[in-house]
VOGU-3710 file (C-alpha; in Angstrom, 3 decimals, decimal comma):
1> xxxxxxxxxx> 115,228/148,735/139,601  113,656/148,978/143,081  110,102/147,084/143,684  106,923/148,363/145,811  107,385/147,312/149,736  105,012/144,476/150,953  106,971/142,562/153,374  109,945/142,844/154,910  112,374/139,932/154,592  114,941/137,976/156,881
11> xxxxxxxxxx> 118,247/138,788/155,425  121,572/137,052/157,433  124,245/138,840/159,349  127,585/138,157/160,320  128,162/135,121/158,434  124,902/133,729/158,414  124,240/133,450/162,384  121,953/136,278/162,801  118,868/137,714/161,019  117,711/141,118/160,572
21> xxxxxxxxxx> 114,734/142,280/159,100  115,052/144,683/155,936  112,435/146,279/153,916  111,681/144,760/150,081  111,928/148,393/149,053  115,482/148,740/149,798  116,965/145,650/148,127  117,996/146,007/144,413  116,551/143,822/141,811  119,121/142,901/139,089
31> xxxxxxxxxx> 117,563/143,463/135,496  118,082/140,480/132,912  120,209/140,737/130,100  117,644/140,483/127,573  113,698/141,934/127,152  111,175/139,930/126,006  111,152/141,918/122,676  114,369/140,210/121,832  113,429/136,823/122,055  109,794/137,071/121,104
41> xxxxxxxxxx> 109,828/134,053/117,699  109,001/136,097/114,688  106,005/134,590/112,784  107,928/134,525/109,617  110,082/131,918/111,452  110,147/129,233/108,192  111,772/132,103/106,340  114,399/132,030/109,173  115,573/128,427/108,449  119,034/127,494/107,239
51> xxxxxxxxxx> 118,775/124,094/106,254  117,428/122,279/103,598  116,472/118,761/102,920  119,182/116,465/101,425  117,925/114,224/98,662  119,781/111,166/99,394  117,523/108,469/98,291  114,393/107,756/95,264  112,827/105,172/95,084  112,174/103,136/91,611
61> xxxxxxxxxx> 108,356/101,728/92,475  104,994/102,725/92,327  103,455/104,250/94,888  101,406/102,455/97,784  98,409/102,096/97,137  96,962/105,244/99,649  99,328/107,720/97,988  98,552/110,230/95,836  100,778/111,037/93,073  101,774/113,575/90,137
71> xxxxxxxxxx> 104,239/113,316/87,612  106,336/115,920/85,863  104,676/116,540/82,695  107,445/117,626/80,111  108,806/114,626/77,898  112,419/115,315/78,985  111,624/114,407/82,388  110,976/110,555/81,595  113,426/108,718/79,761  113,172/104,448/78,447
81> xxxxxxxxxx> 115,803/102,437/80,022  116,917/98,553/80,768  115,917/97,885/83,769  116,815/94,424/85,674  114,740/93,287/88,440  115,188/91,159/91,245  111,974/90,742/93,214  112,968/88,502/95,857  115,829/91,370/96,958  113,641/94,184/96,164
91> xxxxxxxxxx> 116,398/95,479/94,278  116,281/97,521/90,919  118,891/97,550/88,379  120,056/100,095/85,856  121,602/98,330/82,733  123,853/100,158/80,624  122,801/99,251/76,386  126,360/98,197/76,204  126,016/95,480/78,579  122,995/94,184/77,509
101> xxxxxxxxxx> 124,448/91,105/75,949  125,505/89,891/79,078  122,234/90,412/80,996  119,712/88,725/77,993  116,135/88,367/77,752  115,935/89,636/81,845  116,422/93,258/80,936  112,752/94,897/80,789  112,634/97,919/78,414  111,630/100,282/80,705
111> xxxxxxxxxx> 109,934/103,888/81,138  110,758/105,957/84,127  108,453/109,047/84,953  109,591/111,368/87,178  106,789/111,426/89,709  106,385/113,013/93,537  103,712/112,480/96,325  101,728/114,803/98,121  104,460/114,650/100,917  107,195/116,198/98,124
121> xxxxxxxxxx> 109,255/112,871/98,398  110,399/112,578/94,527  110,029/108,574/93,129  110,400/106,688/89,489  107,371/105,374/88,447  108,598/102,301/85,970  106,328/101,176/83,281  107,389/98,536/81,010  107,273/98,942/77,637  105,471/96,323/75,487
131> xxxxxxxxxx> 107,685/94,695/72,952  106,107/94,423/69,476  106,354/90,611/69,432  104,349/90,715/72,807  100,674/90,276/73,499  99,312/93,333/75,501  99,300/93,455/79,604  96,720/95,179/81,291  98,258/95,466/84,183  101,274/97,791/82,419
141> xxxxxxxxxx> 98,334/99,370/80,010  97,207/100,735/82,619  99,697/101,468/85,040  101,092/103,923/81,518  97,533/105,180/81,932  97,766/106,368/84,889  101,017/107,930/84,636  100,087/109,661/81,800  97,006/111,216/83,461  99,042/112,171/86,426
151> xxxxxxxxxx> 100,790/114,752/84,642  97,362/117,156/85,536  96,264/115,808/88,132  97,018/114,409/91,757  95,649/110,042/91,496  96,305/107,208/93,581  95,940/103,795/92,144  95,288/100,702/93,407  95,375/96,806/92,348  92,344/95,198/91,057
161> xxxxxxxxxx> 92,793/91,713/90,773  88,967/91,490/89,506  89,816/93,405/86,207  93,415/92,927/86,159  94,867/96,399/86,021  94,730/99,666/88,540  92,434/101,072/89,307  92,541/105,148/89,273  91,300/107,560/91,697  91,745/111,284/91,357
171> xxxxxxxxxx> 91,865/113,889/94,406  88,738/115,914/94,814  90,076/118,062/96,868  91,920/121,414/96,054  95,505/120,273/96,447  97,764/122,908/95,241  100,819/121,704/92,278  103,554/120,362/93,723  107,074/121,860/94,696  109,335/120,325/92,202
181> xxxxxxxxxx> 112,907/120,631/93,132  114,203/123,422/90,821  118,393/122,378/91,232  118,166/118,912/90,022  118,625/117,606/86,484  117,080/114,114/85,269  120,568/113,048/85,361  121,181/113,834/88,998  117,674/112,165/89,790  118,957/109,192/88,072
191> xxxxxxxxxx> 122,411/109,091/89,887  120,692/109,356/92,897  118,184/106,693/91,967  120,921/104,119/90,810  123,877/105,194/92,764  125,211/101,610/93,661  122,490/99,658/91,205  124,219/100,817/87,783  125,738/97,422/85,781  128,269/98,747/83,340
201> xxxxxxxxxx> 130,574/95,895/81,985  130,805/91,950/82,211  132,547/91,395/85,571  129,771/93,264/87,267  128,931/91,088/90,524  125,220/91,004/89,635  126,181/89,655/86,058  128,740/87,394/87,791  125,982/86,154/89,886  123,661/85,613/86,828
211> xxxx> 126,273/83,576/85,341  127,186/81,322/88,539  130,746/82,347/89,028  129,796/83,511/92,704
//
């Protein structure tokens, strides 16, 4: 490719000690490997990617108080459990029926609902379930409540310490349904959820803890 004349240029001669002029018109101009053409970002570029977010971690709370919620509406994706809790660690335990012996009255009956935020970050909602000897909790009324109506709609809740139960706020916005993962099974969720919090059999350290042997 040669370019139009404008100036001509000092170019050096005989190893650099002289200088003689030569017109722009006669010097060659080296063509890049590429055109723009090839390099140009096609707009479909989030069609282009090759990874995929690794679910790694769920959390078993409810959601901040700011954060709006759904949860997945068929009955096979909640399931009542044992849960043990230890507030001070902000730990969550799974407790296999088995072991419940071992664990007593500080296993909660427990429902988990599958729930996700508006952010697609998937999450156990836990709602105790009332025993029939026990007088009713507003607080867990209506934390159920609002699970249950979050399977149509995207709420937040929040504490009110006024009333004693949550308060519920639903989007008013058009926010479309959310993405649920389609190659996950309640099972994996649950694997994922209690990976290293699982206590299956009496020499568990938790249970060993309980008991005062460490």
């Amino acid at each position: 490719m040669r370019v139009k004349p404008h100036l001509p240029i000092r170019v050096p001669q005989g190893g650099g000690k002289s200088f003689t002029n030569v017109p722009i018109a006669e010097l060659e101009v080296k063509p890049n490997g590429f055109n723009i053409a090839d390099i140009r970002m096609s707009q479909d570029f989030d069609n282009n990617a090759t990874v995929k977010k690794v679910l790694t971690h769920i959390r078993v709370d409810k959601p901040a108080k700011h954060v709006f919620f759904m949860v997945r509406k068929e009955s096979f994706w909640s399931v009542d459990v044992w849960i043990l809790e230890f507030k001070e660690d902000r730990e969550t335990y799974l407790v296999h029926p088995k072991t419940l012996q071992s664990v007593g009255d500080l296993a909660v009956p427990t429902t988990l609902y599958t729930a996700i935020t508006r952010n697609g970050d998937i999450f156990f909602l836990p709602v105790r379930i009332s025993r029939s000897d026990s007088r009713s909790d507003s607080w867990n009324d209506s934390r159920r409540a609002a699970a249950e109506l979050a399977k149509n709609k995207w709420l937040r809740m929040t504490a009110n310490t006024n009333t004693s139960c949550y308060d519920v706020y639903e989007a008013t916005g058009n926010i479309p349904d959310p993405e649920w993962p389609t190659d996950f099974t309640l099972e994996d969720l649950l694997n994922i959820a209690f990976k290293d919090r699982m206590i299956e059999g009496h020499e568990h350290p938790v249970l060993k803890k309980l008991r005062g042997e460490i």
